[in-house]
N, C-alpha and C positions, 0 to 999 in steps of 0.2 A: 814235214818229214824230210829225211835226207836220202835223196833220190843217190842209188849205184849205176851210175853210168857204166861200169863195167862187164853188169851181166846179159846173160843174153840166153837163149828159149834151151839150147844145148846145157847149159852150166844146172841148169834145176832139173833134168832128167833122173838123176840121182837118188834126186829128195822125193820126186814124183813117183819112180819104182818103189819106194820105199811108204808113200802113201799108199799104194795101190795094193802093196803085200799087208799094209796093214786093216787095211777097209775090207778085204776079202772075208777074213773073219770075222770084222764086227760085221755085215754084214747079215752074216749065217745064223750069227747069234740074236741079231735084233727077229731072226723069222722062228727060231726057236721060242722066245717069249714073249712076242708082239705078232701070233700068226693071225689069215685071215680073219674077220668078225670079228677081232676084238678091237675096241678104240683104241684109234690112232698114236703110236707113238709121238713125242712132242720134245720133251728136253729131256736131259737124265737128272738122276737125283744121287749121288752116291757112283755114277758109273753106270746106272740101268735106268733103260730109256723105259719113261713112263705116259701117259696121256695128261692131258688138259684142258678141260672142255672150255670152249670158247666158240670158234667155229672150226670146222673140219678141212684145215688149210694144210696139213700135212700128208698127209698119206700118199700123197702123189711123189714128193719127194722119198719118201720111204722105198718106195717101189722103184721109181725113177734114178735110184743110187745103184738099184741093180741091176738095171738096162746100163749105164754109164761105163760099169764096172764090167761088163761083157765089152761094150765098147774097147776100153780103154786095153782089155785085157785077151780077147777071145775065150774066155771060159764060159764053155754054153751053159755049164751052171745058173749065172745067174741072167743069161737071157729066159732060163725059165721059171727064176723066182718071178721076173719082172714081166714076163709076158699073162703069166698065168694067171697073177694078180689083178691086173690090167681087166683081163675078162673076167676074173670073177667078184670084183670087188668094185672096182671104179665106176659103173655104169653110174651109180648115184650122183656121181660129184660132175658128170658130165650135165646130166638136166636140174641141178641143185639153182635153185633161183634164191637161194638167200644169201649167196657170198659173190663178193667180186676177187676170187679168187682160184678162177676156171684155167689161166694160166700157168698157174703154181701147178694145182693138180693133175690138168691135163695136157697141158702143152710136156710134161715131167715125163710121161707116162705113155699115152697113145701119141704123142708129138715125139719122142724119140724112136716107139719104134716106125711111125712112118720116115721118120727122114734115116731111119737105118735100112731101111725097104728101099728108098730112094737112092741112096750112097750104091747100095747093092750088097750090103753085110748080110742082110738076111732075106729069108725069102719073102717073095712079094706076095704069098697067097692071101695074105690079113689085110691088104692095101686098105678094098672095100671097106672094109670094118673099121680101120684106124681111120679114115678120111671121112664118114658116115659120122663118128663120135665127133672130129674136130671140128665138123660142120658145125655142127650144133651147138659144141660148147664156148664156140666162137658168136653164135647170134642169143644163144642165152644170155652169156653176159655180156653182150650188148644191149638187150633189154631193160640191164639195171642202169636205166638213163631219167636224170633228173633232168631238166631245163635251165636257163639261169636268163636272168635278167635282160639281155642283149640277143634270145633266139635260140644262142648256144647252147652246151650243155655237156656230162659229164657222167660218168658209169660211178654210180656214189656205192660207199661200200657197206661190209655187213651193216654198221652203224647208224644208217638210216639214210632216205634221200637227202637230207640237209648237208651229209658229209663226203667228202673228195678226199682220198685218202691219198696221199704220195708214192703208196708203193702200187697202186695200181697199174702204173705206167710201167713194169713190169712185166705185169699180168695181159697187160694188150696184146701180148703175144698170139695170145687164143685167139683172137678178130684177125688179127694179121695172116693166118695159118686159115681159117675160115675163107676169108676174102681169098686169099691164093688158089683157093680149091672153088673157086667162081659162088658160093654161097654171098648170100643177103640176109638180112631178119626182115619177115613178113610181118608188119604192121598191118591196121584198120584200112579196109577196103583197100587189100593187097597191095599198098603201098610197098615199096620196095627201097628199105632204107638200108646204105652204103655201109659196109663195116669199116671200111677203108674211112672212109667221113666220119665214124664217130669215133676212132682212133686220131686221127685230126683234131678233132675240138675235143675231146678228153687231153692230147697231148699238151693245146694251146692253154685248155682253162689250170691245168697240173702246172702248167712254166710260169701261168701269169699269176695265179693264187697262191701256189707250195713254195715257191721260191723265190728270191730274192735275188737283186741285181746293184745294187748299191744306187738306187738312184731317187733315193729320200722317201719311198714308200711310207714308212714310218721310222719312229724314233732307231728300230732296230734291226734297222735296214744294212745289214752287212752283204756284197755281195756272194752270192753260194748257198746263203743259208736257207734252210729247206724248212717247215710246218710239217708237221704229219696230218695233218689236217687240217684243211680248209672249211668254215662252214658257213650256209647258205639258206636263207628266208625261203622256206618252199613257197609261201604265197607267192611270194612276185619274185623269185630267185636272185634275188639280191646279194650280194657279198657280206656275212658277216664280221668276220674275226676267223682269227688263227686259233686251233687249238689243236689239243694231243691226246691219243689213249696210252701211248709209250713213254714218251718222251717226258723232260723235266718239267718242260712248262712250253706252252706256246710261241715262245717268244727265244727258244733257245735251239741248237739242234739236237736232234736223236739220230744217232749216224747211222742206225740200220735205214731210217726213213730217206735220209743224205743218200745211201748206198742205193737204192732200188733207183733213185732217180738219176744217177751215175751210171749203173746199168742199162735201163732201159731206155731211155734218150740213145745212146749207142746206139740198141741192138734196132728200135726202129729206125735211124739212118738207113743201116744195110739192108733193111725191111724197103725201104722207101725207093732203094735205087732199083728194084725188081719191079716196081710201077711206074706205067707211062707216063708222061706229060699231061695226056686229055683226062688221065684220069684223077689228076691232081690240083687237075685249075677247077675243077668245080669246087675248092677249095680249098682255095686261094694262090696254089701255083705252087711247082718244085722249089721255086728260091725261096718266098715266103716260111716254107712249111721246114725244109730244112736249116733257114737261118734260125726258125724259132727255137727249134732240137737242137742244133749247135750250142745257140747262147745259154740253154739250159745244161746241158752233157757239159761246156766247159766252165759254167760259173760254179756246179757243184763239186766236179774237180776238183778246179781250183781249192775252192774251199778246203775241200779234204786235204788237199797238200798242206795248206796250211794251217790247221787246226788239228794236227795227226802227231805223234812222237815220233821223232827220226826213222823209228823201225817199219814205220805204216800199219799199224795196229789202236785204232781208234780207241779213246775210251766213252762210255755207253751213251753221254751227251754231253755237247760241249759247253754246257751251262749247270752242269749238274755241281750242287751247290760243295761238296766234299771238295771240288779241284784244288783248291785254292788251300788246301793242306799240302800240296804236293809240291809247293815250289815250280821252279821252272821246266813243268811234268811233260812239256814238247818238244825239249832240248837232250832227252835222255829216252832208251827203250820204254817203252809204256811198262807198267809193273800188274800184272794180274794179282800180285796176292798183294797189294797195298791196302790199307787200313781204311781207307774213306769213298771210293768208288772204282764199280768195276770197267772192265773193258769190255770191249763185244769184240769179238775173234768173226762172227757171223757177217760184221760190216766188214771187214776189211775181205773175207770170201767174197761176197757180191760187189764190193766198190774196185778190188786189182780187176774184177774181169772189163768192170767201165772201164777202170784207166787203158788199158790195152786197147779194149775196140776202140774206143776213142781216138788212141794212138795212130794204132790200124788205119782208119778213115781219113786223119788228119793229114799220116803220109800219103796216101792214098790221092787226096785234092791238091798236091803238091805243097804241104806246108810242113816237112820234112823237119823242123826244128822245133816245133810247138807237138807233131807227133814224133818227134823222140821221147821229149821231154815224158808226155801220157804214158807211152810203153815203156819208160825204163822205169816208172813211177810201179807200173802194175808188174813189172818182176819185182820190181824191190818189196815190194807188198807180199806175193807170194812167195816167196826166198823164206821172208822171216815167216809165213804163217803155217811153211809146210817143213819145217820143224822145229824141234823144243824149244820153248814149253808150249805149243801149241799144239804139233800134231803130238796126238795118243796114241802111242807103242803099247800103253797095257794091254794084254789080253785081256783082263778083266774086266775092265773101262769099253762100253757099248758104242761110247763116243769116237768121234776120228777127230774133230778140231777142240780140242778143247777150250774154254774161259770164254765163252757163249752167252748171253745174257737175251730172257726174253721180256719179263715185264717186271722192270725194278720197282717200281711205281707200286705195283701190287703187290712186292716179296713175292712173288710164285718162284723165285730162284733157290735153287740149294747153297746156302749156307755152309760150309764146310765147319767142324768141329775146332776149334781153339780161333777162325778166322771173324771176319767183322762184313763182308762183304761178299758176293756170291764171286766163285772161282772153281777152276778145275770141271769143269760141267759143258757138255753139248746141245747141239740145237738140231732136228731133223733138218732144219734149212739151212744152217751152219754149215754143216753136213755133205750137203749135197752141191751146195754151189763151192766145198772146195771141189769137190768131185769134178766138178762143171771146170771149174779153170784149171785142174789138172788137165784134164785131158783133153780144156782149150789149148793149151801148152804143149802140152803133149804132139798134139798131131803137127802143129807152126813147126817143132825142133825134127820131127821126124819128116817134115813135107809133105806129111796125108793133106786129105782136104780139108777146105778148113771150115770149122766145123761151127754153122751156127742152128738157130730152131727151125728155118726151112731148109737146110742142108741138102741138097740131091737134086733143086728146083732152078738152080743157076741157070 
């Protein structure tokens, strides 16, 4: 992609007021036909956000768009779509032992409004309550721990113990926000096992199985490129093979899978520097633990700079067999209504917010020219993704980012009438993490705090 050195956190407030006036009433509208007790909205079909069962990985962002959107904006409107939801709906997804996706949900949900309790936005009488749910939902899914060959071991996801999903690391969130608030998971004969420690060896076994570092692993060893999954001999936990439920093929990237692990390598750095020393060399020490998150956070990067269109709008994998109709498809804007494969609009949300923290951190350790390079990568990203043809002005469009893609693999995508390829469509998580780096952006240009998932706890 072709990075704008020119912009900066002031110059997209603009595009950002204008996301915000547009999200206000998709918002209203998605509670109008998607109210409590009915499944989960998911992607839209036509402009109307509809359900898809799979597992029940959205609803938190659903909710959690309307906490953001109070955030971003102070209209206690929708602190009370979001709060009210919260209690009367999410209890489930907090003690849900079938997904590894407690961070999506809950860190979305009861994770913003505590760290808006913390900031001081709101009142603190719910504290109890919101830190009581993240307890838990943080040693829950810590519980979905496989073992692997070498002692280690890894939170394997809905898919079964055999599988290590990439965007889990993401999701660690929940552990992270757990362990902060002095919680453990209670094991056999009260053992007392470390949340902080299985965010650790989940982070190392995701850097060392999902991705790649260019150093002859196998034949398709490019460095950056990510697996969506990894999977593993439960007998003796052995490493099998690379494989996907999204993505082209094993062997290729799926940039939504790319993007989570762009993000969340970041977001645990700034997680990592709120723990002590002692409580790090039980394993294996602050240098070890954050070289390994570095050389993950920067080889997926990388990657995505280069395997992205100028504009920083990914297309949905980067081995997906259609490219190769598109000519020299890196060197020009990505094209959402082309004839042979789509784009994900949802990876380039969750991967600007990596490139920026990333940034962030990079200047942060005094390496001011490798973190430029991360933060002008994650405006230029957001520039193009927060307007046309991406942000949705329609009123009638449910969506806020449009040309969203969830499981091409499966067609579950909407098809547009005269087109060949899914287009013009959103994604509840699409959705939300533009929200998330709106209004990460937002507060940098304004000079609020800045704003991560333990925000208030500095």
């Amino acid at each position: 992609m072709k990075i704008d050195d020119g912009l900066g956190p002031a110059d997209l407030l603009p595009r950002i007021g204008r996301l915000w006036e547009a999200s206000a009433a998709k918002i209203e509208s998605i509670e109008q036909t998607c109210p409590p007790g009915s499944p989960s909205p998911v992607f839209t079909v036509a402009g109307r956000y509809t359900a898809r069962g799979w597992t029940e990985w959205t609803q938190g962002f659903q909710y959690g768009s309307a906490i953001l959107q109070f955030d971003a904006t102070g209209d206690e409107r929708f602190l009370t779509i979001g709060r009210d939801a919260t209690v009367n709906v999410m209890a489930g997804h907090v003690s849900h032992i079938g997904v590894h996706d407690h961070g999506f949900n809950n860190v979305s949900t009861y994770g913003n409004l505590w760290r808006l309790a913390n900031e001081g936005r709101i009142d603190a009488g719910d504290r109890n309550f919101h830190e009581l749910a993240l307890k838990i939902t943080g040693a829950v899914q810590a519980a979905r721990w496989q073992t692997t060959q070498d002692g280690t071991g890894y939170i394997y996801s809905f898919n079964g113990p055999q599988s290590l999903f990439v965007d889990t690391i993401r999701s660690c969130r929940a552990l992270a926000v757990s362990h902060l608030l002095g919680h453990a998971l209670m094991g056999e004969h009260d053992e007392r096992i470390s949340l902080l420690g299985r965010i650790v060896e989940h982070a190392r076994n995701t850097a060392r199985w999902n991705i790649w570092y260019g150093t002859g692993r196998d034949f398709y060893d490019v460095r950056g490129r990510t697996a969506h999954e990894s999977l593993f001999n439960t007998n003796d936990g052995h490493y099998r093979a690379p494989s996907t439920q999204q993505g082209y093929s094993p062997f290729s990237t799926w940039t939504r899978g790319l993007a989570w692990a762009m993000l969340g390598y970041p977001e645990q750095l700034e997680f990592l520097e709120l723990a002590d020393d002692d409580e790090l060399d039980a394993f294996g020490g602050r240098a070890e633990i954050t070289q390994m998150m570095l050389d993950a956070a920067t080889a997926t990067c990388d990657f995505y700079l280069e395997h992205t269109p100028v504009d920083g709008i990914p297309y949905w994998d980067t081995g997906a067999p259609g490219l190769v109709h598109l000519g020299d498809y890196l060197g020009r804007p990505a094209d959402p209504y082309n004839a042979h494969e789509p784009v994900d609009s949802s990876a380039a949300a969750i991967g600007a917010q990596g490139l920026l923290r990333l940034g962030r951190y990079l200047t942060g350790k005094g390496r001011e020219d490798d973190g430029r390079r991360y933060w002008q990568a994650g405006l230029t990203v957001a520039n193009t993704l927060f307007g046309e043809p991406y942000l949705s002005v329609d009123p009638a469009h449910q969506g806020l980012i449009l040309h969203s893609v969830y499981h091409r693999p499966n067609g579950w995508d909407h098809v547009p009438a005269g087109q060949r390829v899914p287009n013009g469509e959103s994604s509840m998580w699409g959705d939300y993490h533009a929200r998330e780096l709106a209004l990460y952006l937002q507060r940098i240009a304004r000079d609020e705090p800045y704003y991560t998932f333990f925000g208030g706890t500095r």
